[in-house]
C-alpha positions as CSV (number, residue, x, y, z in Angstrom):
1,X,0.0,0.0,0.0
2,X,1.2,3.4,-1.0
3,X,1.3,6.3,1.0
4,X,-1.7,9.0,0.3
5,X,-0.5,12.4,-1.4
6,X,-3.2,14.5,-2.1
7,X,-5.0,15.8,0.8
8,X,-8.1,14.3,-0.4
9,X,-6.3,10.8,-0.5
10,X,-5.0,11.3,3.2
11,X,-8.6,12.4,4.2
12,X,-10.4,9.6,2.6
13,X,-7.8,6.9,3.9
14,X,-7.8,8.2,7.3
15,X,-11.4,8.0,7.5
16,X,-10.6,4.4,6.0
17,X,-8.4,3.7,9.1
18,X,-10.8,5.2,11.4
19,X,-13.4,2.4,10.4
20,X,-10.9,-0.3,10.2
21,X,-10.0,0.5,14.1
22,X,-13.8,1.3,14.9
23,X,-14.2,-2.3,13.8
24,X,-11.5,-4.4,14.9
25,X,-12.0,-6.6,17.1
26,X,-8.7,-6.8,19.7
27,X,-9.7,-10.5,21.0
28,X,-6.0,-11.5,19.1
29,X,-3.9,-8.7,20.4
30,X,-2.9,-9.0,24.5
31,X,-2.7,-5.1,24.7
32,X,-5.0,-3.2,22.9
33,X,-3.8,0.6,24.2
34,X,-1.4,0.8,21.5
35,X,-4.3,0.2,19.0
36,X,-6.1,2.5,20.7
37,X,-3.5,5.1,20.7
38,X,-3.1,4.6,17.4
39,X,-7.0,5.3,16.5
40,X,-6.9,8.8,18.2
41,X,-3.9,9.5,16.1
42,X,-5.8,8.7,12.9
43,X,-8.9,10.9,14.5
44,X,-6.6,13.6,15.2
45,X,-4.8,13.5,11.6
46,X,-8.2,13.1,9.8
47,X,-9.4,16.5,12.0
48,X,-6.5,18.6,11.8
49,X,-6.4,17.8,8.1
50,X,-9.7,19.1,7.6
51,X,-9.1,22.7,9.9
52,X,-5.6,23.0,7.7
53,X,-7.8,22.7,4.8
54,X,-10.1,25.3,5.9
55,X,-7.2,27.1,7.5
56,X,-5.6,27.6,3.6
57,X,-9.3,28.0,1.9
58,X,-9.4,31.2,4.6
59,X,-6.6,32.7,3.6
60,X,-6.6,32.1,0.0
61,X,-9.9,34.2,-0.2
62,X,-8.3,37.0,2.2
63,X,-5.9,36.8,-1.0
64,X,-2.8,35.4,1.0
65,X,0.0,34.1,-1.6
66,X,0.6,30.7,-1.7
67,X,4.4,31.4,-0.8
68,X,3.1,32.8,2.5
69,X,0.7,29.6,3.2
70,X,3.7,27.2,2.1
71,X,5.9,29.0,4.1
72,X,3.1,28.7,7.1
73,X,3.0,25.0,6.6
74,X,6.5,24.1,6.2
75,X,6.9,23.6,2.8
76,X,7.2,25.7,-0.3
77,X,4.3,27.5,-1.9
78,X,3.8,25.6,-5.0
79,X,3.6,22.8,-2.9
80,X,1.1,24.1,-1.2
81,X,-0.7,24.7,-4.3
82,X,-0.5,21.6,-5.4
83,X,-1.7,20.3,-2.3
84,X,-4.7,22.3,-1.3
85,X,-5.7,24.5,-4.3
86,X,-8.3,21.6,-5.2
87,X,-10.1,22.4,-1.7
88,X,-9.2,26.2,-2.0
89,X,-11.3,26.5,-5.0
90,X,-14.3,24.5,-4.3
91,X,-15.1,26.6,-0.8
């Protein structure tokens, strides 16, 4: 299994993980914690993903640069771009 790129992919497969965990069954593992740990990362990623999302769809309309918003995030700003502008545009 690859690794999700597009902010879309990582939403969609961490609301697949989310499900997976929601359903598993931990009668096979002796410790379940680290499973659980595990599932509230997922939940966070999923949720923080979404308020970054709306965090760069914000400031794109307040007509921030996308060199400003790369440089926000850690990254440059055309990969920023390339990241969010999907979810940018459609808000």
């Amino acid at each position: 299994m690859t690794m999700p790129r597009s902010l879309q992919e990582i939403l969609e497969h961490a609301d697949q993980l989310e499900r997976r965990f929601a359903d598993h069954e931990p009668a096979d593992v002796r410790d379940a914690e680290p499973l659980h740990a595990l599932r509230d990362a997922v939940t966070e990623r999923a949720a923080t993903e979404r308020r970054i999302s709306e965090a760069v769809t914000n400031a794109r309309q307040a007509g921030v640069s996308w060199s400003a918003i790369g440089g926000m995030l850690g990254t440059s700003g055309e990969a920023a771009r390339k990241r969010y502008a999907v979810s940018a545009k459609t808000a």
